[in-house]
Backbone as CSV, one residue per row, in Angstrom:
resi,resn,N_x,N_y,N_z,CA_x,CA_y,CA_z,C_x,C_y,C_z
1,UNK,2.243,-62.847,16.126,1.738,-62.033,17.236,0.204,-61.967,17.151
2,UNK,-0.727,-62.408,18.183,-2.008,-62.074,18.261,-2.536,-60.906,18.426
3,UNK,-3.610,-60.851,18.087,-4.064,-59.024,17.551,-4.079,-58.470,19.235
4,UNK,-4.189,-58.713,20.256,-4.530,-58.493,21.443,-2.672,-57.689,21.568
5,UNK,-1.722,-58.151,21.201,-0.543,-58.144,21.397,-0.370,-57.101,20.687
6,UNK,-0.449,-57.432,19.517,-0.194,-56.151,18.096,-0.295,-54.868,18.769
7,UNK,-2.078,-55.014,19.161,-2.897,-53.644,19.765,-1.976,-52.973,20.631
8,UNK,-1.081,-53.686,21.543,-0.696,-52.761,23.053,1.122,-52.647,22.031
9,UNK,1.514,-53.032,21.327,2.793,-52.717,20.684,2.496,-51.452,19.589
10,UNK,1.610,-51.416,18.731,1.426,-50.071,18.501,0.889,-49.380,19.254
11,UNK,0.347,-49.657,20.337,0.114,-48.429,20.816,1.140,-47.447,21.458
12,UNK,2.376,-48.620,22.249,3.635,-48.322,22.874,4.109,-47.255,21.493
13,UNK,4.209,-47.768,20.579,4.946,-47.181,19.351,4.574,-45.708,19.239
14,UNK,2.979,-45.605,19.471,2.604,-44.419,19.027,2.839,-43.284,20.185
15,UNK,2.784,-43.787,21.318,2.975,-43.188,22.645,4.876,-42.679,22.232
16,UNK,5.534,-43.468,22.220,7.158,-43.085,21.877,7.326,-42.452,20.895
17,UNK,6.756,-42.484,19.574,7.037,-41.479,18.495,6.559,-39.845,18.869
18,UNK,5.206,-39.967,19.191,4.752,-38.782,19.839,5.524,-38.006,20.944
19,UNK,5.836,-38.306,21.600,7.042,-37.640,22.334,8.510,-37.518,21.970
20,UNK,8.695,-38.041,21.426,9.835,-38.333,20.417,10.046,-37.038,19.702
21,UNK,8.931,-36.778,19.200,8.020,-35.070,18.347,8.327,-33.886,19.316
22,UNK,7.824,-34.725,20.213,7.211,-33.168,21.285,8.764,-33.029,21.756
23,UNK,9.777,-33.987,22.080,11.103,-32.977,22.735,11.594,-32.540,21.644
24,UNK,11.808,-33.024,19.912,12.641,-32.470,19.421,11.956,-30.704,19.231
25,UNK,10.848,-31.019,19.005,9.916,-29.405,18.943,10.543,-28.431,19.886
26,UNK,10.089,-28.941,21.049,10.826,-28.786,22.180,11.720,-27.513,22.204
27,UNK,12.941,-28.782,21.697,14.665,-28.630,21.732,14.467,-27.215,20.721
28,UNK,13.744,-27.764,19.088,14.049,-26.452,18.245,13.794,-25.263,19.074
29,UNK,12.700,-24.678,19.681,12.354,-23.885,19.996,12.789,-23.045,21.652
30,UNK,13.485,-24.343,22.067,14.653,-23.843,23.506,15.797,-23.012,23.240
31,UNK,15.675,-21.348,23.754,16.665,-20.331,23.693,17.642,-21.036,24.226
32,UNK,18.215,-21.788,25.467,18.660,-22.182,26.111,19.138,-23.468,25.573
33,UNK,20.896,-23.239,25.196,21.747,-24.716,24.443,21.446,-25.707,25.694
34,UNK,21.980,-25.439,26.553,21.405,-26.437,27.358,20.763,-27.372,27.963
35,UNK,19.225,-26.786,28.215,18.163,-26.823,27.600,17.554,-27.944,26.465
36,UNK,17.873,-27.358,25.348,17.785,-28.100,23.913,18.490,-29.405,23.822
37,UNK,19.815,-29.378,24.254,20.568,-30.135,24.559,20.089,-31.648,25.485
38,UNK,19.453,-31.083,26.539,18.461,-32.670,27.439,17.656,-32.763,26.584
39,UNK,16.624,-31.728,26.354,15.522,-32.107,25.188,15.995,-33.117,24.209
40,UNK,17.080,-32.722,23.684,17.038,-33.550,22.320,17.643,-35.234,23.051
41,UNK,18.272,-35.390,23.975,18.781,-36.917,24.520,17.734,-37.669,25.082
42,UNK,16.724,-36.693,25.233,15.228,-37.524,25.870,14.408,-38.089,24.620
43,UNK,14.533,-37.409,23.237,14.300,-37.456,22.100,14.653,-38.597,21.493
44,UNK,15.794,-38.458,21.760,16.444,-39.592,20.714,16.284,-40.726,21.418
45,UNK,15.904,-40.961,23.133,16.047,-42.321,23.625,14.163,-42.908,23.377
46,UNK,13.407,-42.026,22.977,11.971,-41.808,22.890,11.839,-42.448,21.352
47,UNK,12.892,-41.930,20.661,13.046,-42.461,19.167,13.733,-43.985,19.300
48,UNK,14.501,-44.756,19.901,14.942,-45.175,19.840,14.112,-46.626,20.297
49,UNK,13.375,-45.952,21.032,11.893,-47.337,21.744,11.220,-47.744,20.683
50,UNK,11.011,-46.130,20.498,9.473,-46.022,19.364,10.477,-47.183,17.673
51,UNK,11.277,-47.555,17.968,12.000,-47.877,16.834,11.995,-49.733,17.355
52,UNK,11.811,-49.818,18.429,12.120,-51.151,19.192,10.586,-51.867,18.657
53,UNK,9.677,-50.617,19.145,8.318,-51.580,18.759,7.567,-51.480,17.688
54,UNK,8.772,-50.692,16.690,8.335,-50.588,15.180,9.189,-52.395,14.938
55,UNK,10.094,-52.986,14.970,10.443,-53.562,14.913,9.695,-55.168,15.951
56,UNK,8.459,-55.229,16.163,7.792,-55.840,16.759,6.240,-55.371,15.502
57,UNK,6.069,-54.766,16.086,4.808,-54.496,14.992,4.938,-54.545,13.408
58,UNK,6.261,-54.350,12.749,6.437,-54.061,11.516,5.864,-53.278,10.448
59,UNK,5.513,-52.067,11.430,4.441,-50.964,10.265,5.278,-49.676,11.113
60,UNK,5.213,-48.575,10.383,5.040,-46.657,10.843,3.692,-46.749,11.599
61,UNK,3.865,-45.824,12.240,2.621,-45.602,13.172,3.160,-43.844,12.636
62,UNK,1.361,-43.079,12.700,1.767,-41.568,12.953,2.152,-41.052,14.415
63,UNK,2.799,-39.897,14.483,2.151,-39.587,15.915,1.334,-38.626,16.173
64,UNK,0.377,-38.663,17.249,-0.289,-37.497,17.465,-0.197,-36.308,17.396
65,UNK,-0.214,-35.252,16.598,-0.033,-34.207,16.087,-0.933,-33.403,17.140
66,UNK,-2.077,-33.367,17.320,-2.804,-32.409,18.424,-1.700,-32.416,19.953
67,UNK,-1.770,-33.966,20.374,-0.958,-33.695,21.085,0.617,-32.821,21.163
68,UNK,0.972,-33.278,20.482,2.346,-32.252,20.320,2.735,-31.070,19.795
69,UNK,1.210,-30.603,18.874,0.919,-28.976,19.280,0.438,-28.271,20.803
70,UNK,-0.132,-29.430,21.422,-0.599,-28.840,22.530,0.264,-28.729,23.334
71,UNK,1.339,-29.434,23.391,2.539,-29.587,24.800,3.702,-28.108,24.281
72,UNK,3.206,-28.094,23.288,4.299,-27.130,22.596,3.787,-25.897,23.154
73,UNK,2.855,-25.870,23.078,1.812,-24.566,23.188,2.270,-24.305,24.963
74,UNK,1.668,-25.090,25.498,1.534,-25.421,27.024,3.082,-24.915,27.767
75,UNK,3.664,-25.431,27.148,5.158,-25.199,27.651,5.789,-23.747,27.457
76,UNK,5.025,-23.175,26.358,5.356,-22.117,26.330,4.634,-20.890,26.917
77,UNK,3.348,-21.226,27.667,2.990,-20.831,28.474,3.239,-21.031,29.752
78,UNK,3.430,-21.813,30.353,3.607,-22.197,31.649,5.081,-22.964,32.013
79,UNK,6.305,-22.637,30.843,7.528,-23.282,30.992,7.429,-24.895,30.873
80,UNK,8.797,-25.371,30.485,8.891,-26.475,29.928,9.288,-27.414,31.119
81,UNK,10.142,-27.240,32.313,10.003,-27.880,33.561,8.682,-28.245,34.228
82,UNK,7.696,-27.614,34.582,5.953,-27.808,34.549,5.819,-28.992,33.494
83,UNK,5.688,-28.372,32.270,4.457,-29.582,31.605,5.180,-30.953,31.349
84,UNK,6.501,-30.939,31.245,7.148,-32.063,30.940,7.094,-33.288,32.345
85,UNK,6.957,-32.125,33.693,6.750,-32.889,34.871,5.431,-33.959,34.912
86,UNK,4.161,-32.623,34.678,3.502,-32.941,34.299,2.871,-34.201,33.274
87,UNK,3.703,-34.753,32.471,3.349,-35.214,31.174,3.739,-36.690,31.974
88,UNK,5.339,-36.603,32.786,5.726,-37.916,33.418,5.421,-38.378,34.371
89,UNK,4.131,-37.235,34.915,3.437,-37.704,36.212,2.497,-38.751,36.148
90,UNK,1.510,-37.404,34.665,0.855,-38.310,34.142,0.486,-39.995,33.432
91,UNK,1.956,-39.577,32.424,1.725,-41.124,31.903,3.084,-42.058,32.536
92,UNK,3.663,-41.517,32.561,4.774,-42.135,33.191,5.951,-42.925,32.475
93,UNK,6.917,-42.772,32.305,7.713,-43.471,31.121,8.053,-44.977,31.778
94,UNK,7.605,-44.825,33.402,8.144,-46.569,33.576,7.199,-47.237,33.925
95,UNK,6.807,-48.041,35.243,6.046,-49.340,35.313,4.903,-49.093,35.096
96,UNK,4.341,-47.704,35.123,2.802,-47.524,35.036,2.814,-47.635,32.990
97,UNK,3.235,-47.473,32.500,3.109,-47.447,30.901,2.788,-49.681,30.631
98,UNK,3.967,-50.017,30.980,4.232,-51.076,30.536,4.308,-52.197,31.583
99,UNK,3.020,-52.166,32.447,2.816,-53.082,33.263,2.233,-53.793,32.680
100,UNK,1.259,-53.830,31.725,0.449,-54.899,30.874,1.526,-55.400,30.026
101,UNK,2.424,-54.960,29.499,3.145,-55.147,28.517,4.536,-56.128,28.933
102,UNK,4.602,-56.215,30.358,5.596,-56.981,30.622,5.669,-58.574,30.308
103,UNK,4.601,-59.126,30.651,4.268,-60.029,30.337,3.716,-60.669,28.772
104,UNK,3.718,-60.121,27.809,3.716,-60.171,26.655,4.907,-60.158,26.229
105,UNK,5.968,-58.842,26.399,7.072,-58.808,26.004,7.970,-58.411,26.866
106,UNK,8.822,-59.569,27.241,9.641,-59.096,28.430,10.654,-57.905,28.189
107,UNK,10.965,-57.585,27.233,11.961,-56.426,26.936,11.195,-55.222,27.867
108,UNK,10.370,-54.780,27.952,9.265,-53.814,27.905,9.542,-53.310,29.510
109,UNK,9.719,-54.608,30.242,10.612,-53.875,31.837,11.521,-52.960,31.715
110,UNK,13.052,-53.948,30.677,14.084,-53.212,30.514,13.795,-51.824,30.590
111,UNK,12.920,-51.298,29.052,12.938,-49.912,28.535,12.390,-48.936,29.872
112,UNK,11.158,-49.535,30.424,11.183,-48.845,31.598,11.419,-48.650,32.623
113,UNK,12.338,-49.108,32.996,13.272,-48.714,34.125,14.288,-48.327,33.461
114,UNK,14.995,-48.136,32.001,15.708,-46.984,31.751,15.227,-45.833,30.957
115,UNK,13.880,-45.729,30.913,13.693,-44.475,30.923,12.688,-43.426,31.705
116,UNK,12.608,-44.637,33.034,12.171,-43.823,34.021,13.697,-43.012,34.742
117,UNK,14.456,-44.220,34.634,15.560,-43.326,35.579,16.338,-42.060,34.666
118,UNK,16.082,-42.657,33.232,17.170,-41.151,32.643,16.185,-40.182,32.745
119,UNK,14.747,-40.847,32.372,14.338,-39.190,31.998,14.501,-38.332,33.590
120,UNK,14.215,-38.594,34.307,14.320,-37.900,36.099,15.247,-37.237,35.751
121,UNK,16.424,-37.835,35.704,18.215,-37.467,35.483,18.136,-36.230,34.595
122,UNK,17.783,-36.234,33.368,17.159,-35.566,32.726,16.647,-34.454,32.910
123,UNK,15.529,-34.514,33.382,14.215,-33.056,33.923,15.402,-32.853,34.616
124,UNK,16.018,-33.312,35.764,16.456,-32.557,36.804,17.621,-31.563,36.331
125,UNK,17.760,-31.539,35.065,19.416,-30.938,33.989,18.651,-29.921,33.805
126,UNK,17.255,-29.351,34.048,16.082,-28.510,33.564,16.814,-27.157,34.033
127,UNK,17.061,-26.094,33.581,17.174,-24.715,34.009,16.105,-24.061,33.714
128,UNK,15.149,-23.395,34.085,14.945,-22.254,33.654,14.701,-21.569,34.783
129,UNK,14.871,-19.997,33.843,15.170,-18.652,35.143,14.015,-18.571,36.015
130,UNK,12.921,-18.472,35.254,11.805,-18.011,36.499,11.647,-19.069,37.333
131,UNK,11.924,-20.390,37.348,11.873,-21.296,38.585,13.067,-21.188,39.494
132,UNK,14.404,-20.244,39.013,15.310,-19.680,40.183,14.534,-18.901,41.079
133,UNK,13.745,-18.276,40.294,13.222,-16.953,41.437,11.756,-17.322,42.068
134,UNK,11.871,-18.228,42.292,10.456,-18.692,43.005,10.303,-18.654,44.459
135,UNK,11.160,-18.463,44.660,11.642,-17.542,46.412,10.969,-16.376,46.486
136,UNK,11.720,-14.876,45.207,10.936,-13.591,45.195,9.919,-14.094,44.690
137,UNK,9.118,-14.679,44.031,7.853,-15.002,43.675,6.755,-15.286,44.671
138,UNK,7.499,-16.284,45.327,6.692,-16.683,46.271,6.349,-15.605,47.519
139,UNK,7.354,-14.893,47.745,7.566,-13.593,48.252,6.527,-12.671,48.425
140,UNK,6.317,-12.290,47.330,5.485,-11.412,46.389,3.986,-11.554,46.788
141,UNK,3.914,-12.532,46.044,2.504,-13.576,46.238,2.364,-14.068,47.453
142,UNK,2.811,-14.541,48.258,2.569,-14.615,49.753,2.047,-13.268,50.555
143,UNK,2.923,-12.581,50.434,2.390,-11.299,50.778,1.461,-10.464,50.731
144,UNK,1.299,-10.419,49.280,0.001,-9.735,48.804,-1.486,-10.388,49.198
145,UNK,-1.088,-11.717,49.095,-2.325,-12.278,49.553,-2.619,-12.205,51.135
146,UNK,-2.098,-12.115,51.782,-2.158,-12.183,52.977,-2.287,-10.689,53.680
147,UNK,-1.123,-9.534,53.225,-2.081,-8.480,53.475,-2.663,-7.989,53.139
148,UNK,-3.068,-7.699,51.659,-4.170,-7.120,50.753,-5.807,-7.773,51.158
149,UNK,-5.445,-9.193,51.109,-6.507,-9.858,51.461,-7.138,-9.689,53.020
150,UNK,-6.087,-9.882,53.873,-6.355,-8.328,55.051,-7.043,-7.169,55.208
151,UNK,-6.167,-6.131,54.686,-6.882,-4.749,54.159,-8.045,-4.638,53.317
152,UNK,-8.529,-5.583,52.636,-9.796,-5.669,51.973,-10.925,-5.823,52.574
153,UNK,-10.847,-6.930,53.417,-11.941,-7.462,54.237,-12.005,-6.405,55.388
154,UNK,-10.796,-5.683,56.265,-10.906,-4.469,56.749,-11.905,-3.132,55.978
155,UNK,-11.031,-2.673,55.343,-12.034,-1.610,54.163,-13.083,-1.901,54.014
156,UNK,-13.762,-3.409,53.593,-15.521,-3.505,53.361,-16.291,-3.283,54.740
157,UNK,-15.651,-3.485,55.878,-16.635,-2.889,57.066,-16.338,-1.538,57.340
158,UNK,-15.417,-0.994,57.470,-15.103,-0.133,58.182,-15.556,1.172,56.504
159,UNK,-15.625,0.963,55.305,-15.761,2.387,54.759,-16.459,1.888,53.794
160,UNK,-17.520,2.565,53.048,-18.538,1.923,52.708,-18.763,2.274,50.976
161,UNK,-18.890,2.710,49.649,-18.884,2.253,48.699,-17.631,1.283,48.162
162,UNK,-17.808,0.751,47.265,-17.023,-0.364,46.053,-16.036,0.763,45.814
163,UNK,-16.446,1.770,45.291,-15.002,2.494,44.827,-14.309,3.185,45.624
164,UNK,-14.702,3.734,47.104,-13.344,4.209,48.181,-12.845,2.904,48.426
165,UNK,-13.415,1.977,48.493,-12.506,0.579,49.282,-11.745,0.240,47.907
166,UNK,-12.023,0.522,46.569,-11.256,0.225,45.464,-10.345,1.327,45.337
167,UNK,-10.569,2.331,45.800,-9.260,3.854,46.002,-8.186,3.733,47.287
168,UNK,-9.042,3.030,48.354,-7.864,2.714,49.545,-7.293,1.350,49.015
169,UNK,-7.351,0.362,48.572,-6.774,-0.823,47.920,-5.986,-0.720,46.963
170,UNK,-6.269,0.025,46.259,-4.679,0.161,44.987,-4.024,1.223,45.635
171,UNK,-4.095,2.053,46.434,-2.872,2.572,46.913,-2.225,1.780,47.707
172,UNK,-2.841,1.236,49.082,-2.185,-0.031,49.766,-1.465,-0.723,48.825
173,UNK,-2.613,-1.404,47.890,-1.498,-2.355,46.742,-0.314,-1.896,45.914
174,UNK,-0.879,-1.073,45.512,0.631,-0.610,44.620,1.622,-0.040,45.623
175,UNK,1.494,0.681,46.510,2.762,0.763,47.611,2.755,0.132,48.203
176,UNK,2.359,-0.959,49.005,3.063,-2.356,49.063,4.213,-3.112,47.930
177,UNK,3.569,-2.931,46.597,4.418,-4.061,45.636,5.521,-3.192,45.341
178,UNK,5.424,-1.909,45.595,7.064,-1.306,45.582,7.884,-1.505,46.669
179,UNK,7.416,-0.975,48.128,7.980,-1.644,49.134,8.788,-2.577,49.287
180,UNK,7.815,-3.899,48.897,8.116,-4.792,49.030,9.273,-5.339,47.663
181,UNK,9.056,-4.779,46.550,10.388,-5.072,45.514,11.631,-4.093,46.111
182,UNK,11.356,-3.089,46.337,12.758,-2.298,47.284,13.265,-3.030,48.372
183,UNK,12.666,-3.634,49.434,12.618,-4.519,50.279,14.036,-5.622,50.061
184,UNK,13.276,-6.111,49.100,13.919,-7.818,48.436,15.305,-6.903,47.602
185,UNK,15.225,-6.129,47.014,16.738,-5.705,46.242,17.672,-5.225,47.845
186,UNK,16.892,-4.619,48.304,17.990,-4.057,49.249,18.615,-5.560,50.558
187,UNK,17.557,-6.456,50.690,18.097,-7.588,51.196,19.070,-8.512,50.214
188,UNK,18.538,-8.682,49.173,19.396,-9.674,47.782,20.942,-8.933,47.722
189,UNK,21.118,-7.364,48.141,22.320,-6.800,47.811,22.944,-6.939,48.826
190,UNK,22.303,-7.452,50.193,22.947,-6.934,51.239,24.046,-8.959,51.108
191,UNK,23.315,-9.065,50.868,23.661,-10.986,50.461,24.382,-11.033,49.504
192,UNK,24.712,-9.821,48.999,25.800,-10.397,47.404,25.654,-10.819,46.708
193,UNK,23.837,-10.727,46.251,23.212,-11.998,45.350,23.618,-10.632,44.084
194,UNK,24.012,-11.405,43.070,24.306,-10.541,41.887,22.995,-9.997,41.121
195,UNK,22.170,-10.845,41.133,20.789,-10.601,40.228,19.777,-10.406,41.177
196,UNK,20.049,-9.666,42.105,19.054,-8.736,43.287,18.114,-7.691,42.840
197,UNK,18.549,-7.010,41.642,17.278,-6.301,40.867,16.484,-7.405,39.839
198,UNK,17.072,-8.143,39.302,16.197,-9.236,38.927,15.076,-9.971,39.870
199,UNK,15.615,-10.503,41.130,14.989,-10.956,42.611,13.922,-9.745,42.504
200,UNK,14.221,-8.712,42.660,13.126,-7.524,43.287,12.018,-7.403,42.338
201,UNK,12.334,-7.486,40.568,11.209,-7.361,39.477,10.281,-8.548,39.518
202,UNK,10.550,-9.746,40.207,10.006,-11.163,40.109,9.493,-10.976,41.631
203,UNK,9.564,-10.251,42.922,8.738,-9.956,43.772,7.686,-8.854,43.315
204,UNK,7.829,-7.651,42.908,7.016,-6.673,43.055,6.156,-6.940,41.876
205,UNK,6.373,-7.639,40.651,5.691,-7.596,39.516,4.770,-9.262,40.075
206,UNK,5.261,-10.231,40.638,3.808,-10.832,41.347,3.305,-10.439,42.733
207,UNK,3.710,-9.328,43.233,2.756,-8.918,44.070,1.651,-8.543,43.515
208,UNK,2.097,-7.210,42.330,1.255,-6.372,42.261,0.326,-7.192,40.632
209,UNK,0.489,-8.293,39.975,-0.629,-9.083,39.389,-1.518,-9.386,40.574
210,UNK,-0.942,-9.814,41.769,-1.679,-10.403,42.780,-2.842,-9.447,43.650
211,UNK,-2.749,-7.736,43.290,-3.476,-7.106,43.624,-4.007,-6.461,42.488
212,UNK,-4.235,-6.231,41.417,-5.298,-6.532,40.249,-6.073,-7.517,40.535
213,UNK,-5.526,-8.759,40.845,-6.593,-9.903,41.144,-7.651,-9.659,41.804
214,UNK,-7.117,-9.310,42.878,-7.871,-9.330,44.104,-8.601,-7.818,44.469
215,UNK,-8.352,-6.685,43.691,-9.416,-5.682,43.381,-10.303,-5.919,42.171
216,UNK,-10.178,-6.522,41.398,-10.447,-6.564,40.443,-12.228,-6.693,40.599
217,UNK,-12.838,-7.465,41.531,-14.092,-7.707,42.110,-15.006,-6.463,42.685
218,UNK,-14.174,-5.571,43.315,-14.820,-4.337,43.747,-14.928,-3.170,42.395
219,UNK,-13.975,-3.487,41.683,-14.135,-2.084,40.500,-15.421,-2.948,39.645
220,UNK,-15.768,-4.172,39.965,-16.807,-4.828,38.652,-18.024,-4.638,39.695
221,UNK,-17.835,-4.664,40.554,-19.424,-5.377,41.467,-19.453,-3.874,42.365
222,UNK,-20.745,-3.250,42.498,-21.246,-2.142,43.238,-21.826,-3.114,44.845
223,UNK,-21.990,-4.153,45.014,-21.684,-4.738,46.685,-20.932,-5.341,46.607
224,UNK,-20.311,-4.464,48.075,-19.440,-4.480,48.493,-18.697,-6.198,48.965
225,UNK,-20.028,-6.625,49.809,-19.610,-7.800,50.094,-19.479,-9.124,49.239
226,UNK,-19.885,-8.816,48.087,-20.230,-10.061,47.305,-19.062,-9.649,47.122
227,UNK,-18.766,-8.659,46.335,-16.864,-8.565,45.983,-16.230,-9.320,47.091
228,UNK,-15.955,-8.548,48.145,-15.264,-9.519,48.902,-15.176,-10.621,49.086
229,UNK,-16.491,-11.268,49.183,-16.753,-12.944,48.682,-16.079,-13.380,47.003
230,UNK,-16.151,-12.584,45.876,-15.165,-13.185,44.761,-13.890,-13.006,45.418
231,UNK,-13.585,-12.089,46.150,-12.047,-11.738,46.489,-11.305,-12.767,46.797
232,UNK,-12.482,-13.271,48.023,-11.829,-14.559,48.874,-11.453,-16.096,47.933
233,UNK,-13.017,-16.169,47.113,-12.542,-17.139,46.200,-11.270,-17.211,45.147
234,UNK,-11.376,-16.053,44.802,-10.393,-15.498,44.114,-8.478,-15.948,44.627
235,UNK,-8.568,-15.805,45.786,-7.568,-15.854,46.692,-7.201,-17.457,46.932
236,UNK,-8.297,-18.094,46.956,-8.301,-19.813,47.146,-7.506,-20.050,45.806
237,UNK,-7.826,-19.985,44.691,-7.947,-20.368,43.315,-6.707,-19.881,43.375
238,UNK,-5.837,-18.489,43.409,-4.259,-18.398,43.030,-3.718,-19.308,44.240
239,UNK,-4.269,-19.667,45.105,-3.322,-20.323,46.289,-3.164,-21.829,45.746
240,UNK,-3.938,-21.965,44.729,-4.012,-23.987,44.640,-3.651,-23.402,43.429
241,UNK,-3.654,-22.766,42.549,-2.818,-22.649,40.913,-1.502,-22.482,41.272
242,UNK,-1.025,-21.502,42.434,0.130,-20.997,42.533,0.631,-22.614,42.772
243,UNK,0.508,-23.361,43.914,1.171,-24.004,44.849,0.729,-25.201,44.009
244,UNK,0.137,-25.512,42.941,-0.314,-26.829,42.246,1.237,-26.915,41.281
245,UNK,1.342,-25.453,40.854,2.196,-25.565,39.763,3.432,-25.882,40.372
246,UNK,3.909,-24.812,41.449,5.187,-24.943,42.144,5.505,-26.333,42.676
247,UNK,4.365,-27.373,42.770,4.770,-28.588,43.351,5.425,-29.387,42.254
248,UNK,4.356,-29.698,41.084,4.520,-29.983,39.926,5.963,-30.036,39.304
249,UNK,6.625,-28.532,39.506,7.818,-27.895,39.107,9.126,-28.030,39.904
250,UNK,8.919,-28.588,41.021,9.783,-28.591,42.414,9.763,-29.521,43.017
251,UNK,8.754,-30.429,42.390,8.503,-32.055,43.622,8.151,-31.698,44.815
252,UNK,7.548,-30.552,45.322,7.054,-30.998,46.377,5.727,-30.728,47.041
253,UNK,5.625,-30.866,47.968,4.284,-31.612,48.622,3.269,-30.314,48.345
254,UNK,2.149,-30.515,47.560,0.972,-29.803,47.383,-0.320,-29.303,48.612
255,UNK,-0.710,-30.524,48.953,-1.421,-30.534,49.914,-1.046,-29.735,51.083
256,UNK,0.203,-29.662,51.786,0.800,-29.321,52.686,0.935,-27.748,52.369
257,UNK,1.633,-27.141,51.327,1.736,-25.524,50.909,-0.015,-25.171,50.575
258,UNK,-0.644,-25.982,49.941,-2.057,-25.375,49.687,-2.599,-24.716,51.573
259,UNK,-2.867,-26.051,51.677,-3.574,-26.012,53.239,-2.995,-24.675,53.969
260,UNK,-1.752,-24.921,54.052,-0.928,-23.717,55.101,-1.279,-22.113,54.537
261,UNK,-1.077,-21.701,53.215,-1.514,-20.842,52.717,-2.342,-20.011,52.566
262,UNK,-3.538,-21.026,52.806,-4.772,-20.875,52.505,-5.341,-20.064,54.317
263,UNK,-5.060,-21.054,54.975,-5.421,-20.996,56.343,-4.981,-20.037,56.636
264,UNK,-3.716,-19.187,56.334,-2.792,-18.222,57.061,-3.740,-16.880,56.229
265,UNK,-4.229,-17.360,55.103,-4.320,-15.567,53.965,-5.743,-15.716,54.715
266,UNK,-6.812,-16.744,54.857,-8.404,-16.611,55.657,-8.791,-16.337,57.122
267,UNK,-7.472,-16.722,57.807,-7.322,-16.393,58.835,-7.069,-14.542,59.030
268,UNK,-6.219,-14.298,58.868,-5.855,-12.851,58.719,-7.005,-12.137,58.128
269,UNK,-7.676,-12.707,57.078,-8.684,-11.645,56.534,-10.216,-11.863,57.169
270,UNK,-10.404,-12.844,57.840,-11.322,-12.896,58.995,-10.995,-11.641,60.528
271,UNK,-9.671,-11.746,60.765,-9.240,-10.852,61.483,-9.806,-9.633,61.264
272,UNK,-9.063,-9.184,59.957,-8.849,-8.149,59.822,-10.359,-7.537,59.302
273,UNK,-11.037,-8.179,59.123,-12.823,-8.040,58.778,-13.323,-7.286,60.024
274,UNK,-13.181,-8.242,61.269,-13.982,-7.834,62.351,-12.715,-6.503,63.427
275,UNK,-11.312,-6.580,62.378,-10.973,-5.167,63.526,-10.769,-3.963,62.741
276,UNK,-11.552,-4.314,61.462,-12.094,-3.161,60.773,-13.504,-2.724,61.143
277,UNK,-14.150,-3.384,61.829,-15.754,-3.502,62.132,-15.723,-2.423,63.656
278,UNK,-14.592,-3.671,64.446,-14.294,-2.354,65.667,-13.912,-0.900,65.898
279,UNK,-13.382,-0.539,65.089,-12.498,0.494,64.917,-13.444,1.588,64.148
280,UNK,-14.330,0.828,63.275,-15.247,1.972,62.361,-16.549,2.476,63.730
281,UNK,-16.754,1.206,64.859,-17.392,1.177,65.880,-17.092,2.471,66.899
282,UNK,-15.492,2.073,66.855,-14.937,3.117,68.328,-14.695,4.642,68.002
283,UNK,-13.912,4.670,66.635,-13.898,6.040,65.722,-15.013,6.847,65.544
284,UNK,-15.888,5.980,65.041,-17.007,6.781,64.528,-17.653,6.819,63.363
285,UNK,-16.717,6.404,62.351,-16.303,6.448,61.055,-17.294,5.841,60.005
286,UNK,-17.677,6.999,59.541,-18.620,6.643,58.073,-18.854,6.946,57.206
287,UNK,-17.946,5.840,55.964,-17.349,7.061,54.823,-18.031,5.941,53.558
């Protein structure tokens, strides 16, 4: 084998052992038999490559250890459906890995096209709970952004220090995110959904992160409007984190939920800016 060859066979090697790492880690650390259970069959077919081009190269390769503290880490922040999506978006277990490699070693198609198609098969065996409830989530977070982000840009014209518009905003907010979790249990029950107080804690508990967020600018900043200007940015940034991840996690279209989101929560709080402006106009009102 010429060194040009060697080079892209350990590297395959080191790429397969390293993940090989990261699902069994994975698997140990998945509450969920289930769960652990795909982890470890993605593992062993990851071991089983990484064993194909040990047997081409004829040496151990290590594997990346940073990396597979970091995915470990990652996953347990942001769930293991996300980063694993993530990881096969990125590198890809089929033609994008071993397009150079086909032609050197024809086996190298085989492996990827079967482990592009299991691993899919695979992720898609993925449970976890908080991506059931991404309905009340989305719920939650839709909402808040859209009327808080409303009522904010209202409040900065119409009443005038950082801290009454930060005293009318967490009451709006926090009785909204109850509302709105009473709301979702009393619809989830009316549906027979069994885990309807579960549904309601996964609406009202991201509403109301979602209005910390978005006061959070007026209790730090004494103008008024610059707050509102972090508010708004503020509001962009959960709309492309929220809807980056949910695509990531769900397959679907990013661009399309960003855009719509975005337009619907800036729209409304442009509104609601200038018929807070009118109203402080026609009232009288100057507080």
């Amino acid at each position: 084998m010429d060194t040009k060859s060697l080079k892209i066979a350990l590297a395959a090697q080191k790429i397969e052992i390293t993940e090989h790492f990261i699902y069994m880690r994975l698997a140990d650390r998945c509450r969920d038999k289930g769960n652990a259970e795909v982890l470890r069959n993605i593992g062993e077919q990851e071991k089983q490559h990484a064993m194909f081009w040990k047997s081409k190269t004829g040496t151990d390769v290590e594997p990346v250890k940073w990396k597979i503290f970091k995915t470990v880490i990652l996953a347990r922040v942001l769930g293991l459906t996300f980063v694993l999506k993530q990881m096969e978006k990125k590198e890809g277990s089929g033609s994008k890995r071993y397009t150079e490699m086909a032609s050197i070693f024809p086996e190298a198609e085989s492996i990827s096209n079967e482990e592009s198609v299991h691993e899919k098969e695979l992720l898609r065996m993925l449970d976890e709970e908080h991506l059931q409830y991404v309905g009340s989530i989305v719920l939650g977070l839709n909402d808040a952004l859209v009327e808080l982000t409303g009522a904010l840009a209202g409040f900065t014209l119409a009443l005038g220090e950082t801290k009454v518009i930060t005293l009318a905003g967490l009451v709006t907010g926090i009785s909204a995110a109850f509302s709105m979790a009473a709301s979702d249990y009393l619809s989830s029950k009316a549906e027979g959904n069994e885990k309807a107080k579960k549904s309601a804690v996964y609406t009202g508990v991201a509403y109301l992160l979602t209005v910390i967020l978005l006061i959070l600018p007026f209790i730090l900043m004494d103008n008024k409007f610059g707050a509102l200007t972090v508010t708004l940015i503020t509001v962009i940034l959960i709309i492309f984190c929220f809807n980056y991840y949910i695509s990531v996690a769900k397959e679907l279209n990013f661009k399309q939920r960003f855009l719509e989101m975005t337009i619907i929560s800036m729209s409304v709080a442009a509104f609601s800016f200038f018929v807070g402006y009118a109203l402080k106009m026609i009232l009288g009102v100057d507080i």
